[in-house]
C-alpha positions as CSV (number, residue, x, y, z in Angstrom):
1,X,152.0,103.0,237.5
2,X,152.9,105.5,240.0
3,X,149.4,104.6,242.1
4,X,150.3,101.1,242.7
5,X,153.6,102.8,244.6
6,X,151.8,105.2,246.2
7,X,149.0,102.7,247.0
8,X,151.5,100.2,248.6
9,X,152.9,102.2,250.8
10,X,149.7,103.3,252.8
11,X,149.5,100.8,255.5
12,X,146.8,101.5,258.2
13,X,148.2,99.4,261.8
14,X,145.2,99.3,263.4
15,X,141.5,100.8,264.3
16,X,142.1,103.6,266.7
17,X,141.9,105.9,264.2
18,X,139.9,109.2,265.2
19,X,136.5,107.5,263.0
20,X,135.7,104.1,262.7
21,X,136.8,103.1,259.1
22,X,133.4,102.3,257.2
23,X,134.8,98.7,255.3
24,X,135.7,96.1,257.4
25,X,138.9,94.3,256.4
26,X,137.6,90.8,257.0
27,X,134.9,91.1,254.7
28,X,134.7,89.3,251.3
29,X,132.0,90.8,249.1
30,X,131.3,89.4,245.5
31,X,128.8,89.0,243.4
32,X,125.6,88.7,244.6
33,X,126.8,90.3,247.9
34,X,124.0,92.6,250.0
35,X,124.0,94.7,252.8
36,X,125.5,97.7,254.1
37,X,129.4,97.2,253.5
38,X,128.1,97.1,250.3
39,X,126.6,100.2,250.3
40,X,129.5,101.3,252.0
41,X,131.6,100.4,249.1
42,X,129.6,101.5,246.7
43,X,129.8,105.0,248.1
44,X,133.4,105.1,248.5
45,X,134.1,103.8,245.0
46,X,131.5,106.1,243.4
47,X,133.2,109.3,245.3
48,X,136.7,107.8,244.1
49,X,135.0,107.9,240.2
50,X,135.2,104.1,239.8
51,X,131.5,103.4,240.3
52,X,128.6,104.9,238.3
53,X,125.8,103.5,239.0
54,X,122.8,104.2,242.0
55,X,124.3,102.7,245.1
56,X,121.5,99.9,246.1
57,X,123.5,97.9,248.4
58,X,123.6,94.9,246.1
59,X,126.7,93.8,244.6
60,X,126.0,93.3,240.9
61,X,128.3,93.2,237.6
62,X,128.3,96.9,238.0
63,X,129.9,96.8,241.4
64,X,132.2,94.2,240.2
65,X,133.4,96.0,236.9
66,X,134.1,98.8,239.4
67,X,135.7,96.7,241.9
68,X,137.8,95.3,239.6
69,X,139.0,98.6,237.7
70,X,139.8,99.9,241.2
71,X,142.1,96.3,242.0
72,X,143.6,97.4,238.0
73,X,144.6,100.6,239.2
74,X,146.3,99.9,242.5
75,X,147.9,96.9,241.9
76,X,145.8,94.0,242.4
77,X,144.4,91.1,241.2
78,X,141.3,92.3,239.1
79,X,139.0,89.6,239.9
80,X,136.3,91.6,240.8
81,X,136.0,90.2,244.3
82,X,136.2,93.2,247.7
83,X,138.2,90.5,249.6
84,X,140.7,92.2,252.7
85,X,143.4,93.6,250.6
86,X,141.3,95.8,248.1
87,X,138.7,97.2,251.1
88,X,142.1,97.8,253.1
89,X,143.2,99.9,249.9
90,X,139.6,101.8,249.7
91,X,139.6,102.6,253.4
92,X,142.7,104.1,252.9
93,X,141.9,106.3,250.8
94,X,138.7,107.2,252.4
95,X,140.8,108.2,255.5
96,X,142.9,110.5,253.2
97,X,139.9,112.1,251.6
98,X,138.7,113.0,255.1
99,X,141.9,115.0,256.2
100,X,141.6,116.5,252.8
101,X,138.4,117.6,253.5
102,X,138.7,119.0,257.3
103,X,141.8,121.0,256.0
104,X,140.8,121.7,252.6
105,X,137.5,122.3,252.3
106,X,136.5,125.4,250.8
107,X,139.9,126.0,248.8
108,X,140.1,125.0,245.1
109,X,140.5,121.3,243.6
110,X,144.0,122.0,243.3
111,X,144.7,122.6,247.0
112,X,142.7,119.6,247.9
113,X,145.1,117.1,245.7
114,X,148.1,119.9,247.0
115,X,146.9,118.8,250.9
116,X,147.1,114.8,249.7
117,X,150.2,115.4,248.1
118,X,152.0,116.3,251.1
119,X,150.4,113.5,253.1
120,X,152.0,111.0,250.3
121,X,155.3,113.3,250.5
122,X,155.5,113.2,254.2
123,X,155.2,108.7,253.7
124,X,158.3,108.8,251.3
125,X,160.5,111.9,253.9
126,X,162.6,110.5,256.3
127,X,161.9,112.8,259.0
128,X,158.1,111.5,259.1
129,X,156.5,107.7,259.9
130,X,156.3,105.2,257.2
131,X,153.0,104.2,257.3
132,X,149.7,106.8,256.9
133,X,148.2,105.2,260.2
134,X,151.1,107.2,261.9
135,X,151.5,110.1,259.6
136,X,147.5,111.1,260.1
137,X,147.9,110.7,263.7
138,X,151.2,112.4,264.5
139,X,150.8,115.4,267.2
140,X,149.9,118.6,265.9
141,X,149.9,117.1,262.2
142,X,146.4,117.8,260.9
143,X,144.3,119.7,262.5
144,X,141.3,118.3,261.4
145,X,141.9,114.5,262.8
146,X,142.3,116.7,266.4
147,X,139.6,119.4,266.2
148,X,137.0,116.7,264.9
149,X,136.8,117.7,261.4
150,X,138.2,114.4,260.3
151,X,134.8,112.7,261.1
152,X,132.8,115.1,258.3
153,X,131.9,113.2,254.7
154,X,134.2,113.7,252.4
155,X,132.7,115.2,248.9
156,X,133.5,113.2,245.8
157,X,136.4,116.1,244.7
158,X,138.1,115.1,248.2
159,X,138.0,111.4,246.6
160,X,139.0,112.4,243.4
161,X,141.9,114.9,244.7
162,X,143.7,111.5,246.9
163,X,143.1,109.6,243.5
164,X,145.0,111.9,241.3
165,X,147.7,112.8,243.8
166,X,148.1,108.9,244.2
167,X,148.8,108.9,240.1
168,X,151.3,111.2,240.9
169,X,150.1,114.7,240.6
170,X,151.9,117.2,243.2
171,X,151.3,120.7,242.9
172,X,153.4,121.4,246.2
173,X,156.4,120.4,244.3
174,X,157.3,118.1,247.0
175,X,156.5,119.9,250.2
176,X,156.2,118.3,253.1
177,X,154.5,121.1,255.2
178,X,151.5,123.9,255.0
179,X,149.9,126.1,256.4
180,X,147.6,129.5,256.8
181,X,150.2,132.6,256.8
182,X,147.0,134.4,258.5
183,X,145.8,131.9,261.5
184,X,149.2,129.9,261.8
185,X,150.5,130.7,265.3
186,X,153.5,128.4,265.8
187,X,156.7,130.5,265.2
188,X,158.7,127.6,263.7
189,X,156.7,127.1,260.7
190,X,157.3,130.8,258.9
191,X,161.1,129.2,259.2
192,X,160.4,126.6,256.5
193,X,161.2,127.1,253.1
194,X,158.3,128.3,250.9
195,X,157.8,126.5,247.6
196,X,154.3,127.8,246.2
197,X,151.3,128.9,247.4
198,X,147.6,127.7,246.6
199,X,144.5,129.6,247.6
200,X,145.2,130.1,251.8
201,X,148.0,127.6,252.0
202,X,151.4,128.4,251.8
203,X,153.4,124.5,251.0
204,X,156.8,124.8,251.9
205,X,160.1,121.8,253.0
């Protein structure tokens, strides 16, 4: 499935990261599990649409029917067991729903899973960093990990938007670039090639 690539490939190096990721890596939550990583996790996979329940901070066979259609999806085991490698998975995609929401909130679904898409585009583009750690955090990239905007909750359609990007939807058409024809003041970036436009964004190569 095209999410286990696009999964695999977003590798966070470390945790100086403009927020504080919410799951910590070294945790191992299973059944029976309580506390607030997972509440934490039960937030994150209820705004990704694998968890339906009320989030109660108690890691039931709910939790773990979630958990484990979340390991399905991205390539891992399905035990049903948060261990390291599926919270690393989560926490990456709650970093990518927060740049989606600081630069996309307030345009339609569309150019929220448009803004992920070119994240994912810039991972697999040659002239970016490999891993999303350094594609978030390259100068001038998003404005919202430098103007703060990063550190807002995402809504569940920021969640939703990384997910279906991840399985492979790109409404950019494989741009690797946006921005705001009306605030953008850097010369350099009216010189890129325009592909489409969604709501204020112009995505372009």
């Amino acid at each position: 499935m095209k999410i286990v690539k696009r999964i695999a490939v977003l590798v966070i190096i470390g945790f100086t990261l403009v927020a504080t990721p919410s799951l910590s890596y070294a945790q191992m939550l299973g059944k029976g599990s309580t506390g607030r990583e997972v509440t934490a996790l039960q937030h994150t996979m209820k705004n990704a649409g694998y968890f339906h329940g009320p989030v109660t901070g108690y890691f039931g066979p709910l939790t773990k029917n979630s958990v484990a259609n979340f390991q399905q999806a991205a390539g891992l085991v399905p035990d049903g067991v948060a261990g390291p490698k599926t919270l690393r998975k989560l926490n990456e995609l709650d970093i990518m729903a927060r740049v989606v929401n600081g630069e996309a909130r307030g345009e339609s679904y569309i150019g929220k899973v448009a803004v992920a898409a070119v994240i994912l585009n810039r991972l697999e583009d040659r002239r970016f960093p490999k891993d999303a750690y350094s594609v978030v955090n390259q100068s001038n990239a998003f404005t919202a990990v430098h103007d703060g905007q990063y550190n807002l909750s995402p809504g569940s359609d920021s969640y939703r938007a990384v997910v279906d990007a991840l399985k492979g939807w790109d409404p950019t058409y494989g741009s690797v670039f946006y921005y705001n024809p009306n605030t953008a003041t850097n010369q350099w970036i009216f010189t890129r090639q325009s592909v489409t436009r969604i709501g204020n964004h112009i995505f372009a190569k």
